[in-house]
N, C-alpha and C positions, 0 to 999 in steps of 0.2 A: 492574732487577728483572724477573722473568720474569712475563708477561703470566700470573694464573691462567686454570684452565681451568674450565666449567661449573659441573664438578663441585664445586670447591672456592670456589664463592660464595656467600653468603647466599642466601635468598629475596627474591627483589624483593617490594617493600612501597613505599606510597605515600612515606616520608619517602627512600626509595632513588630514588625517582623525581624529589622534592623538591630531594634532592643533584645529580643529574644535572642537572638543567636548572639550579642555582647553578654549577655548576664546566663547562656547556659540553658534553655529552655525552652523545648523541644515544641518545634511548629505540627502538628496535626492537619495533614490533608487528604481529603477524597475527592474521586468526580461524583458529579450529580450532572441530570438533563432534564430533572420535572420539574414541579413544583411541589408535590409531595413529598419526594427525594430531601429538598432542598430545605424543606421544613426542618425534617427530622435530622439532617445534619447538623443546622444553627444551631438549633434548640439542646442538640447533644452537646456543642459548644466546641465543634471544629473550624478550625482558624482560616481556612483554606479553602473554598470548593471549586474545586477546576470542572469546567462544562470542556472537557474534553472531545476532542476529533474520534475520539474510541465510540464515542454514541454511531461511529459507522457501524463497530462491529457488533454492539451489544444493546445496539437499537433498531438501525438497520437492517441488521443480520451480511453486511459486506465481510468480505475477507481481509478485504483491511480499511485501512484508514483514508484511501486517497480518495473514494468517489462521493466525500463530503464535501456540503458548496458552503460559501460564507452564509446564504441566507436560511440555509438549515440549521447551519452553528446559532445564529441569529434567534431561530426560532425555540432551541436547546435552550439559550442564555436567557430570553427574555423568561420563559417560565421558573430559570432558577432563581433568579433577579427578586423575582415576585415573590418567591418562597420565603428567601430572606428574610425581605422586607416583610413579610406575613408574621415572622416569627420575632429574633432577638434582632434582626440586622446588622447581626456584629460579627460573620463570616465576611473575608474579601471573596468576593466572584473575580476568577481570572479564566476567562473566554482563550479556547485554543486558537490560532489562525493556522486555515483549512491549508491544505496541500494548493500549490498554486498561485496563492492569494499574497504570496509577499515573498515568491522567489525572484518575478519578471525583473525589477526597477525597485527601487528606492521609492520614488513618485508612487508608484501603483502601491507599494504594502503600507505608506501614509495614509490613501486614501480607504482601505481597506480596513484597517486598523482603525481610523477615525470614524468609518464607517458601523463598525463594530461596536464601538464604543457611546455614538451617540442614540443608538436602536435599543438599546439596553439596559443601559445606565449601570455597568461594569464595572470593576474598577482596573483593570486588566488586562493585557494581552500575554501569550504566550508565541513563540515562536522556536523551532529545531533547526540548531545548526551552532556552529562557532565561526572562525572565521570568514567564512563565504558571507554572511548575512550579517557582518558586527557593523558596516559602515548603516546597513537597514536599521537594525537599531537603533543606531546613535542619533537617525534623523526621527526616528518614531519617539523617541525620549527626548529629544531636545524641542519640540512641540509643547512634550508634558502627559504622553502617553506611558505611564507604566507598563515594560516589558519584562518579562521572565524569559529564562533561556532556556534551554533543554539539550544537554550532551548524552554520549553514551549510543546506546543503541538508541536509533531517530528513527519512529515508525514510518513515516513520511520515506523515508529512502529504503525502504526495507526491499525495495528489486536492487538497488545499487548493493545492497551487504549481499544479499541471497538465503537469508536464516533469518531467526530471533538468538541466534550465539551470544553470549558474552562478548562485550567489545574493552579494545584495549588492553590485553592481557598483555600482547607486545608490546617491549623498551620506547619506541619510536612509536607507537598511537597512544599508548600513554601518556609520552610528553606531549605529543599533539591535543591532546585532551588535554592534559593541565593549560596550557598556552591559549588554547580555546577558550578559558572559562576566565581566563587573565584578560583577555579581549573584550568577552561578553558584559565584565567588568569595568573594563575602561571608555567602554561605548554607552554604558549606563543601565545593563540590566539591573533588577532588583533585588532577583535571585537565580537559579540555575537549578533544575531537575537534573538528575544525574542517573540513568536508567543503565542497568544491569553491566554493570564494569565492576573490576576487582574492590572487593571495604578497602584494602589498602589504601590505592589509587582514591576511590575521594573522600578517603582520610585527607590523605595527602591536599587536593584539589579544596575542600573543607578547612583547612588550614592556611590556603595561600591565599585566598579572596576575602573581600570584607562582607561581599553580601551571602547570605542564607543561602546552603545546599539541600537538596529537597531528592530524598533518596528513594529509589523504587527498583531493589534486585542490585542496591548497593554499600549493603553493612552498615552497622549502627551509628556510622561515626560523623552520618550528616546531618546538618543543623535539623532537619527535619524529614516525614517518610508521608507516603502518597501511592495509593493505592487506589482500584478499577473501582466502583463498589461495588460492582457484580462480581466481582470476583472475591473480595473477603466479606460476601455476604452470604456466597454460598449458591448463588444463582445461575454460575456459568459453569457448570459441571463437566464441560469439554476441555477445560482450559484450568490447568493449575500448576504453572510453573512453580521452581523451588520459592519464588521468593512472596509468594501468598501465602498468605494467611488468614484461612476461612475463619469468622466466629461465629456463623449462623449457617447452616445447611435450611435457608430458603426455597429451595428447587424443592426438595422434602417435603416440608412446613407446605408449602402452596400447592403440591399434588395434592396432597391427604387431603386438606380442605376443601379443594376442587372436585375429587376423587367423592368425599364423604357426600357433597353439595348432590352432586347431580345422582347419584343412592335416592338422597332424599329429595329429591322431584320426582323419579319415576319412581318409588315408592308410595307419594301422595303423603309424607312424613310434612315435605315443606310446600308452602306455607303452613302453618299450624292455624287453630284456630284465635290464638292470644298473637298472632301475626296476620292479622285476617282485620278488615276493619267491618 
């Protein structure tokens, strides 16, 4: 039978996602925050595109993650939304929720979350943490809110760690991490990001849960992987941890042409005259 093509697929949806990881069949995820981005993801026919809180650091230009507000995510999400829908519409959009926005109350990351969701038209949230935040979830998903989890190293508390380390390599935060994602599970996550912790560990973690691990700087062994795209595209050339993987040196590619562009203006090269009306 001939492999379909983008075009002629459903929309990914969490029970799509559900099916993948029972039958063996590796989820593909990136962040996007345009709408041109968002195009070119679909259309490639990646399952996944998370409008991630990192557009602080590699849109923004912040140091980190936390001085992003809901209505900046907001304004991230609704252009990739668009992009989608511009192309195959058969990426899920899953919207990070900002530092702030759903630690206070239970009430408050509802309303944030619902807020998110209806500015958008998403299909998604994401949230960092295990235990501390699984009772949040359980009220954000029993509404009808799809949430995602995220263990491991949580950019959001990254003054609480003090580094970007590897986490969990210790007996006792490893089990704490498996126990977390048993939680995030029984509260009704959909799936769980597993950022930079030993492949073992969510082998393991990958093994114990029934919904989809989504690995980033955590071995082969999780239902799926999820990377910056400024970063395996080649465009953040300050930043390349062990677990990217460039396939385009973009930073390059876009000097030269920039580089060649402006040769030809003060040369009088460009416009040409068959560029010239």
């Amino acid at each position: 039978m001939n492999k379909q093509s983008p075009h002629k697929l459903p929309h990914v949806t969490t029970r799509r996602l559900q099916d993948m990881k029972a039958s063996g069949e590796k989820i593909a995820m990136l962040t996007a925050y345009d709408y041109t981005t968002a195009r070119i993801l679909d259309r490639a026919g990646v399952d996944v595109i998370l409008v991630g809180d990192s557009a602080s650091n590699v849109f923004a230009g912040n140091n980190t993650t936390l001085p992003i507000t809901i209505d900046e995510m907001i304004y991230h999400a609704r252009a990739v939304v668009r992009g989608v829908q511009a192309e195959t519409s058969r990426a899920m959009v899953v919207i990070d929720m900002p530092f702030m926005s759903y630690q206070l109350s239970s009430e408050e990351a509802l309303r944030n979350a619902g807020k998110i969701m209806k500015e958008n038209e998403c299909d998604a949230v994401k949230m960092e943490g295990g235990r501390v935040i699984a009772d949040t979830v359980r009220r954000i998903t029993d509404v009808g809110i799809p949430v995602m989890g995220h263990l491991g190293l949580i950019p959001q508390s990254i003054y609480k760690f003090g580094s970007y380390k590897v986490r969990a390599r210790e007996e006792e935060e490893a089990d704490a991490l498996l126990e977390d994602a048993k939680m995030l599970e029984e509260a009704g996550a959909f799936a769980i990001v597993l950022e930079k912790i030993p492949a073992s560990l969510a082998a393991r973690v990958t093994e114990s849960v029934s919904v989809p691990t989504i690995g980033i700087g955590a071995g082969g062994a999780c239902d799926g992987q999820v990377l910056v795209i400024n970063d395996m595209l080649g465009l953040n050339t300050e930043f390349h941890p062990r677990f990217v993987r460039r396939y385009a040196d973009l930073d390059g590619v876009m000097s030269d042409a920039v580089s060649r562009y402006v040769g030809d203006v003060r040369n009088s090269a460009f416009p040409s005259e068959e560029e010239s009306y």
